[in-house]
C-alpha positions in Angstrom: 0.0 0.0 0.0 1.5 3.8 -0.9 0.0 7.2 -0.4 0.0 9.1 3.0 -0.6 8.1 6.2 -0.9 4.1 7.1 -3.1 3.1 10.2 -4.4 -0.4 11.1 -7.5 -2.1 12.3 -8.7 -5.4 12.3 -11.9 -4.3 10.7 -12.7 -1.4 8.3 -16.3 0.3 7.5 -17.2 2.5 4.8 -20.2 4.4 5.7 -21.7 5.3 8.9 -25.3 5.2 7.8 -27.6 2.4 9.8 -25.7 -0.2 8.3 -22.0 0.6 8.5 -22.8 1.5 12.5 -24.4 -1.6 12.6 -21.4 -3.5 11.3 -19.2 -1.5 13.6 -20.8 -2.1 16.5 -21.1 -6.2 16.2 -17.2 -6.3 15.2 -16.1 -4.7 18.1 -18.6 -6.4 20.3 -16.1 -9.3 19.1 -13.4 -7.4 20.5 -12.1 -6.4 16.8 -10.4 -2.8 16.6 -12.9 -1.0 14.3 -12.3 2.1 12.3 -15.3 3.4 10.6 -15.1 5.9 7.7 -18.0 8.7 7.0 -17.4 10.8 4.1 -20.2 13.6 5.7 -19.9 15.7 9.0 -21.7 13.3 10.8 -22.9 9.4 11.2 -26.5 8.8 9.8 -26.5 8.3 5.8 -30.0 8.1 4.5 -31.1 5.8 8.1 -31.6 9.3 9.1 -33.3 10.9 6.3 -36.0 7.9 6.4 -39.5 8.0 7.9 -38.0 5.7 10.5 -39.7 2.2 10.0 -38.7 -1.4 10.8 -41.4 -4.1 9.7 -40.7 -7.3 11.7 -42.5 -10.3 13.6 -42.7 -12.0 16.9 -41.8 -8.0 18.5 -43.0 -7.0 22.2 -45.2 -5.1 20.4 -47.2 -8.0 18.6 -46.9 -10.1 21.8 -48.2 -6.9 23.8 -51.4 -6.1 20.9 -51.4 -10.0 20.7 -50.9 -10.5 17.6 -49.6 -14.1 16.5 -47.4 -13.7 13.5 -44.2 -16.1 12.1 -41.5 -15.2 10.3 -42.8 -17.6 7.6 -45.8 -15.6 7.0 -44.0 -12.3 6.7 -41.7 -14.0 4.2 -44.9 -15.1 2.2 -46.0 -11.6 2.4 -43.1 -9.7 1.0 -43.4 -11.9 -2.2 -46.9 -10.3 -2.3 -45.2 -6.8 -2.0 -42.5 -7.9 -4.6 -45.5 -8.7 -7.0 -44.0 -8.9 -10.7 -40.6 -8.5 -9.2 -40.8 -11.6 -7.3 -39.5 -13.8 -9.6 -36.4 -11.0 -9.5 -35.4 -11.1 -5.5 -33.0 -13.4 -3.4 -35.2 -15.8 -1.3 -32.0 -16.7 0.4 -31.2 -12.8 1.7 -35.3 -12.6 2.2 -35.1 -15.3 4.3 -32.2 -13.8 6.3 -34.6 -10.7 6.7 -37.6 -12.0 8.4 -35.9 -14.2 10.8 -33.5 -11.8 12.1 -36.0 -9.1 12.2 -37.5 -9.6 15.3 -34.0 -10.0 17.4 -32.9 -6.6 15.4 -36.0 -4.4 16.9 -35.1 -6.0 20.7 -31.5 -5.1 19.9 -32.4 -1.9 18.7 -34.5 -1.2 21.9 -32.1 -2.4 24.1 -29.9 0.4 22.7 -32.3 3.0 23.4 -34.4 3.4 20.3 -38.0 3.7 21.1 -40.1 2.4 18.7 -44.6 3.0 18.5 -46.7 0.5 16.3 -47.2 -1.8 15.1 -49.1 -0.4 12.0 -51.2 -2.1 9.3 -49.8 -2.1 5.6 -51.3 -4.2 3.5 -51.0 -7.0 2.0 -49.2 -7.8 4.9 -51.6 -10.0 6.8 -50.8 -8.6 10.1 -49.4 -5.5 11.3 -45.6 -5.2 11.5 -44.3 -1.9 10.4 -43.0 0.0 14.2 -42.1 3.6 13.8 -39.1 4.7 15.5 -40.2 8.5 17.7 -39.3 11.0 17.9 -37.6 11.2 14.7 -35.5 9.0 12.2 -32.4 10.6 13.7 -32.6 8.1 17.1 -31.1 5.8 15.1 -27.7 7.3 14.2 -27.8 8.9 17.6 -27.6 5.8 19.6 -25.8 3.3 17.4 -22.9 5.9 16.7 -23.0 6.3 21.2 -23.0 2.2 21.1 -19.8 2.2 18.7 -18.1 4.7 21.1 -18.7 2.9 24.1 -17.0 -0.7 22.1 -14.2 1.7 21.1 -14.9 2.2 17.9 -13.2 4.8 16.2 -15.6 6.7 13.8 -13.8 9.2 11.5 -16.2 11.2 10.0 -15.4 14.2 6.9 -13.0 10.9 5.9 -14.2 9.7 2.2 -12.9 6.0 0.7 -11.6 6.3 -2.7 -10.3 2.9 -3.8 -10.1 -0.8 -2.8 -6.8 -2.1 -1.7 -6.0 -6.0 -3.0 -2.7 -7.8 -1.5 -2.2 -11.3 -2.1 -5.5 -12.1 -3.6 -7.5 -10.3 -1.0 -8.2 -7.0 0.2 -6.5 -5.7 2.3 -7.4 -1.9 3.0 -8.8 1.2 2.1 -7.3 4.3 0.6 -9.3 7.3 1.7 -9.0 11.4 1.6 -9.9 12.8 5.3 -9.6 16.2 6.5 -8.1 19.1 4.2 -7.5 16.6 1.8 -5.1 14.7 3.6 -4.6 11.3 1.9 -4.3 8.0 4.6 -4.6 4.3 4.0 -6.4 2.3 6.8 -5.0 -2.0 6.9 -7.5 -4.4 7.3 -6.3 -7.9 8.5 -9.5 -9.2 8.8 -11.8 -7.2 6.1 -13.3 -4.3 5.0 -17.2 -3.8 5.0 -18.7 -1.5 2.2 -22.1 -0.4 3.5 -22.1 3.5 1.8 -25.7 3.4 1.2 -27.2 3.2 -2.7 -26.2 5.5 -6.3 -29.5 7.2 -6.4 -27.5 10.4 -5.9 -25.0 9.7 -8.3 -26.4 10.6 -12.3 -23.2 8.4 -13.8 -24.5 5.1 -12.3 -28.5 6.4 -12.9 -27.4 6.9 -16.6 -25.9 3.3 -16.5 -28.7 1.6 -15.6 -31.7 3.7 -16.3 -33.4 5.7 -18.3 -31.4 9.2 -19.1 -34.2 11.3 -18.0 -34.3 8.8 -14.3 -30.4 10.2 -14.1 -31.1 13.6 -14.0 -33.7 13.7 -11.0 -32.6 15.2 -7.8 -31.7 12.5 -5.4 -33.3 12.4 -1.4 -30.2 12.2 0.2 -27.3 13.7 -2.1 -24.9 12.4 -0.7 -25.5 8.5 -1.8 -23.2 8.1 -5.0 -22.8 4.8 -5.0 -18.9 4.7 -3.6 -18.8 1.1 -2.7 -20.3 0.4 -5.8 -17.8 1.8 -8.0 -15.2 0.6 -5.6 -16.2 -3.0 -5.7 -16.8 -2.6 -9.4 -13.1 -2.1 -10.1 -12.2 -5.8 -8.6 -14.7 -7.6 -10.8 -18.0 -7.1 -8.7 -21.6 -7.1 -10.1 -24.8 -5.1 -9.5 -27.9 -7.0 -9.4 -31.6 -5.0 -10.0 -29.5 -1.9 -10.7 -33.0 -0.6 -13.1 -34.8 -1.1 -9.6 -35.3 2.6 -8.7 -37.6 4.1 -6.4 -39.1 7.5 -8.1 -39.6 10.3 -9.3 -41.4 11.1 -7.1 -42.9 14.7 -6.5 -42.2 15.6 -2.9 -42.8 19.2 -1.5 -39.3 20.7 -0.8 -38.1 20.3 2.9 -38.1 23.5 5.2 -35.0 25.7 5.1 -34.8 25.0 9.4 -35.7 22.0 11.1 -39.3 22.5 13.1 -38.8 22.1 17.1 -40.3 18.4 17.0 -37.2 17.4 14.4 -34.8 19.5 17.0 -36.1 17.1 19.9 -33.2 15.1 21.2 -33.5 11.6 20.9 -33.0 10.5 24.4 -34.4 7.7 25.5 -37.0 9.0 28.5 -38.4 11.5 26.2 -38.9 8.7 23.4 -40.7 6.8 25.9 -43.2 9.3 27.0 -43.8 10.1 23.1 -44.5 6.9 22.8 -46.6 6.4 26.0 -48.9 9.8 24.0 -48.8 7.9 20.9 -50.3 5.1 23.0 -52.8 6.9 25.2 -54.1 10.1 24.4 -56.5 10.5 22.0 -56.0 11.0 18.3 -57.4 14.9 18.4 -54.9 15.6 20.9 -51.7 13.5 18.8 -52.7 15.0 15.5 -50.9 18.2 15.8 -47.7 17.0 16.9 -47.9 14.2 13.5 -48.4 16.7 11.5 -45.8 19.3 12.3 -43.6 16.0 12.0 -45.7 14.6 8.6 -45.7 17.6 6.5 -42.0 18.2 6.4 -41.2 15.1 4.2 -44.4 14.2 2.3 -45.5 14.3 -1.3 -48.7 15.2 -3.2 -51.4 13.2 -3.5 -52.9 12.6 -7.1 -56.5 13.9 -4.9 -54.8 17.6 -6.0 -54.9 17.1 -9.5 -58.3 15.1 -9.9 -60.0 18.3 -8.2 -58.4 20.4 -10.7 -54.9 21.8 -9.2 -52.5 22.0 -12.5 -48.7 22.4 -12.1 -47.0 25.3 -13.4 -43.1 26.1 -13.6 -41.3 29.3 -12.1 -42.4 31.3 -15.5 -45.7 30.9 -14.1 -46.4 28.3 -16.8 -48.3 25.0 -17.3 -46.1 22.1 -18.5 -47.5 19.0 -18.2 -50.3 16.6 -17.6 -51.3 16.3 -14.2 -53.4 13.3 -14.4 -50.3 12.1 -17.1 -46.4 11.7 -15.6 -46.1 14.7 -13.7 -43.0 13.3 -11.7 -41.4 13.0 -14.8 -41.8 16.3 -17.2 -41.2 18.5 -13.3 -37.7 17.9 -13.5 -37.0 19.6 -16.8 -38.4 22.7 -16.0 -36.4 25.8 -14.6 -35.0 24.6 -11.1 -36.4 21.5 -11.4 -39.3 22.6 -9.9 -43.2 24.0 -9.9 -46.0 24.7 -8.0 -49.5 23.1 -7.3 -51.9 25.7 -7.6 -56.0 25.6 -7.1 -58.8 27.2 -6.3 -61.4 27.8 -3.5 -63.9 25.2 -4.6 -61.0 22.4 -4.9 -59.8 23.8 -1.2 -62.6 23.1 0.3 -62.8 19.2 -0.6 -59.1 19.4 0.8 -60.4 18.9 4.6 -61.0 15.1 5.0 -60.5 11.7 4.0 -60.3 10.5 0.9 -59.8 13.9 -0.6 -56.1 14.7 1.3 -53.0 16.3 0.2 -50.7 13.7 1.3 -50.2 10.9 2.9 -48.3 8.4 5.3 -48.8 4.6 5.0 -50.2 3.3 8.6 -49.5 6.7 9.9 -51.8 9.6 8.8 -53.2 12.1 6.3 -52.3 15.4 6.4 -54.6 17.8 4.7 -54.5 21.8 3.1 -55.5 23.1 6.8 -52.1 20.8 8.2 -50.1 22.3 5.4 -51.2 26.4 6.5 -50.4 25.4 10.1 -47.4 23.7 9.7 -45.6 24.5 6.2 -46.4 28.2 5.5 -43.0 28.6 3.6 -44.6 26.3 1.1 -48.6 27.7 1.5 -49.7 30.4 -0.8 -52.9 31.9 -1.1 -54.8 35.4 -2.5 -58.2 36.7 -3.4 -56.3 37.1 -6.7 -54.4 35.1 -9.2 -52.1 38.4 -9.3 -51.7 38.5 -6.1 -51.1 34.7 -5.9 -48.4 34.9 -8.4 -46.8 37.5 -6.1 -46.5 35.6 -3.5 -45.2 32.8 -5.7 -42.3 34.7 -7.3 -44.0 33.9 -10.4 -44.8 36.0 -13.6 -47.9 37.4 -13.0 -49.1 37.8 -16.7 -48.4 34.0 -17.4 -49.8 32.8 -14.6 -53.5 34.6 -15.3 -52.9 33.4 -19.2 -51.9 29.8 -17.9 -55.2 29.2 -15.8 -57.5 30.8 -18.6 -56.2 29.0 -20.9 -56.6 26.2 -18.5 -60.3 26.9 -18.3 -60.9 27.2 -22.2 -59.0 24.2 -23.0 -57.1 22.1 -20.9 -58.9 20.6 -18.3 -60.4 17.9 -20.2 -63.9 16.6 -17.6 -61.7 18.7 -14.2 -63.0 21.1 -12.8 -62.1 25.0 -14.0 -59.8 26.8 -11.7 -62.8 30.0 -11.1 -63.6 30.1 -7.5 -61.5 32.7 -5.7 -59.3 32.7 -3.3 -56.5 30.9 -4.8 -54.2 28.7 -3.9 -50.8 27.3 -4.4 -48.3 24.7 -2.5 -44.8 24.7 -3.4 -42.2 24.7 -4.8 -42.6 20.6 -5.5 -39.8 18.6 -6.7 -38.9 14.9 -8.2 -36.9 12.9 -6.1 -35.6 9.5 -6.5 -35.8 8.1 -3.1 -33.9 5.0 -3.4 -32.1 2.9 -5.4 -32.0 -0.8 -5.4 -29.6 -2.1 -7.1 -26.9 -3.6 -4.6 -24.0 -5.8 -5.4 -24.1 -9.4 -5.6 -22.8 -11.3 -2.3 -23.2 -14.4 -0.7 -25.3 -15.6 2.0 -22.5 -14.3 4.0 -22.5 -11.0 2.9 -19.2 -11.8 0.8 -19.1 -9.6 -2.5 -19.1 -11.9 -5.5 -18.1 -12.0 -8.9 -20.4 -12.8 -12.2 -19.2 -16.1 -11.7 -19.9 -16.1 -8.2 -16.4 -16.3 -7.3 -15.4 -14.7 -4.0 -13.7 -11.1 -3.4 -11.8 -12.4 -0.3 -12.2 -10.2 2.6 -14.7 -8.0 1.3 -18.6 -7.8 2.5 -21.3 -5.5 1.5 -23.7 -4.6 3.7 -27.5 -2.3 3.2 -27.9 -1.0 -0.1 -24.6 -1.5 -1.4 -25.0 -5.1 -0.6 -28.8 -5.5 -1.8 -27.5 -8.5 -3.5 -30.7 -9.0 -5.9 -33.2 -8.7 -2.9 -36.3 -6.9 -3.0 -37.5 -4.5 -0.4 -40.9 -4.0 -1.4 -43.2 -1.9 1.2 -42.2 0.3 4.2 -39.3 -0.5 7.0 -38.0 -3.4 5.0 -34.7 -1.2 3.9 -34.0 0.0 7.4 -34.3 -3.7 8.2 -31.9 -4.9 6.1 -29.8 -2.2 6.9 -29.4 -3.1 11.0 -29.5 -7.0 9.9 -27.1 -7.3 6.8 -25.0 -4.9 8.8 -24.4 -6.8 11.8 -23.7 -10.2 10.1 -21.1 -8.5 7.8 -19.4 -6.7 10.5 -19.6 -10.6 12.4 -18.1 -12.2 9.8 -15.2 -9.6 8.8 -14.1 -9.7 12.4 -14.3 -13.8 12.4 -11.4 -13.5 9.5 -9.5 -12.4 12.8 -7.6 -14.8 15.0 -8.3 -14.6 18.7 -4.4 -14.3 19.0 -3.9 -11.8 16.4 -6.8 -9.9 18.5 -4.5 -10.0 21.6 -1.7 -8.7 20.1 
């Protein structure tokens, strides 16, 4: 190895996202010296831009609601979810999913996290999706505390850049940290990619997608597929890499966290959220999901059925609402528009099944949630002038774009007449996810086309997918804890017990 500084560890980790702290955390449990590498400022990857779900069985939470529920069944059920695409996934990796999910959740719990549910999502045939409270961010907070605690030693601002082989294995990491400084971390007993998916990256999009998928804003930016292309360079193979979760047209996130996304996630106030989520009524919890819900949802097709059209920052229309919206929003200017309506639409906006967005098991938040809780995104005038104002919009096109709306383009929808008006926005396309994850072994071991063995490497979350499909919510946060923790077992295994003593 050559170029900069030369540490060692028994074990090495790319990515401190649910998966990489995971993997951290069970290595050194094994009394493995651990370095884990986090290209961003701080541990969390996309675990902590997720709604925070973890579907499992057999959970204090079924036993408590008693509900009787196998392993078995929820492997049946995710083939229902997979639909189509079941004929596409890894029974072997599905089957390491559901019967380590349950032991993940207590794991998780004994930790600290504080999880509420569980909540129904069809087709599963009981519920099994728990919701971690307050807030996504519990995870990262008390995984990255449980790697501390085992000695782990997280370097975070520190990017990998390439694979390391020696003697037909690899054998370390080559990495930039701070200022630039270039340092090679050893492995003697294996390195664990777990740097989250590509959906941020428009090269590896391009590759396996459609041009116009590559060009769509990503969730988390930061996920460029590095222990893809990393893995790729010694012969490794992505499986399902066309698998990609969007566009989809979210409203854009507030420019400052809201107090409930500020709320340390300490364990007593978890519990007493949880206790409230429990307890007291629904009228009373409502408030505190929404301020929660409408920082992270998308729109509803409900807008455009009642007549909302989409129009760019010119002020003009662009697409078909009722068409592929998701997919003509991110050509326009910014890559975003607006949602705008009128008074006779706003009114249907105000309960069930006529809301703006939606939760799965959780709630729905309607256009009174959004003026309460989003008011950096919530327009409104007695005029379209004045609407467009507010907006930053041209004013001229906009009045042009609804008339001609009413004359011409609304097909059997309802004309946009009825003042006030309304908008909500800026919306943009994201791609949420994508699954493509390199092929491994039931090990976690990266493999080759020929399904040959990259000794000492393991891939872990969506970098090692391996051809499974995570259909429905809190299956990729699953994975993420599970896949993690038996590659981070089975890199520090490659370690003697007397090399560990040394």
């Amino acid at each position: 190895m050559s170029g900069g500084r030369i540490e060692t560890f028994d074990v090495v980790v790319i990515g401190g996202g649910g998966a990489g702290l995971a993997a951290a955390s069970e290595a050194a449990r094994l009394g493995r010296s651990v370095v884990l590498l986090e290209k961003n400022a701080e541990p969390g990857g996309t675990t902590s831009w997720s709604v925070g779900s973890v579907s499992a069985t057999n959970t204090p939470h079924q036993l408590r609601a008693g509900i009787r529920d196998t392993p078995q069944a929820h492997f049946d059920d995710l083939g229902l979810f997979a639909g189509p695409l079941a004929q596409r996934d890894n029974p072997a990796l599905r089957r390491m999913l559901v019967e380590n999910a349950s032991e993940t959740v207590r794991w998780l719990m004994s930790l600290g996290v504080v999880f509420v549910g569980p909540m129904p999502e069809p087709p599963h045939r009981h519920p099994r999706m728990h919701n971690v409270v307050p807030h996504s961010r519990s995870f990262a907070y008390h995984l990255a505390r449980h790697c501390r605690a085992l000695g782990v030693d997280i370097r975070v601002n520190t990017r990998a850049t390439r694979l390391v082989m020696e003697e037909e294995h690899v054998a370390g990491v080559e990495a930039t940290g701070e200022a630039g400084a270039a340092c090679v971390f050893r492995a003697r007993g294996g390195v664990v990619l777990a740097a989250g998916d590509y959906s941020g990256d428009r090269g590896l999009k391009a590759e396996f997608s459609p041009a116009e998928t590559a060009e769509v804003d990503a969730v988390n930016a930061t996920s460029t597929g590095d222990g893809h292309r990393m893995a790729r360079e010694l012969g490794a193979v992505v499986l399902n890499g066309d698998l990609i979760s969007g566009p989809y047209m979210r409203f854009v996130p507030p420019a400052r966290r809201n107090w409930l996304h500020s709320l340390p996630p300490w364990r007593p106030l978890a519990r007493l959220m949880a206790w409230c989520h429990g307890n007291l009524p629904a009228r009373l919890l409502r408030p505190f999901l929404m301020s929660f819900l409408t920082t992270a949802l998308g729109v509803s097709p409900n807008l455009f059925r009642h007549g909302a059209i989409l129009v760019n920052r010119d002020g003009r229309r662009f697409t078909d609402e009722l068409g592929n919206p998701n997919r003509d929003t991110p050509r326009q200017p910014g890559r975003s528009a607006w949602v705008v309506f009128d008074h006779a639409a706003a009114q249907r906006l105000s309960e069930w099944p006529n809301y703006v967005s939606t939760a799965p098991g959780v709630a729905y938040a309607y256009l009174e949630d959004y003026r309460r809780n989003r008011a950096d995104i919530y327009h409104s005038s007695p005029s379209l002038e004045g609407l467009a104002r507010s907006m930053g919009v041209a004013e001229a096109n906009l009045a042009k774009t609804v008339a001609d709306y009413n004359a011409a383009g609304r097909r059997s929808r309802a004309a946009l007449t009825s003042a006030p008006f309304y908008a909500l926005g800026p919306v943009k396309s994201y791609i949420v996810f994508t699954d493509g994850g390199l092929k491994v072994t039931e090990r976690l071991e990266v493999a080759r086309e020929d399904g040959s063995v990259i000794s000492r490497l393991y891939a872990a979350g969506s970098t090692g997918q391996g051809g499974l499909i995570l259909e429905g919510h809190g299956h990729h946060l699953g994975w993420a804890f599970i896949s993690g923790r038996i590659a981070g077992r089975n890199a520090a295994f490659n370690v003697s017990s007397d090399a560990v003593k040394q």
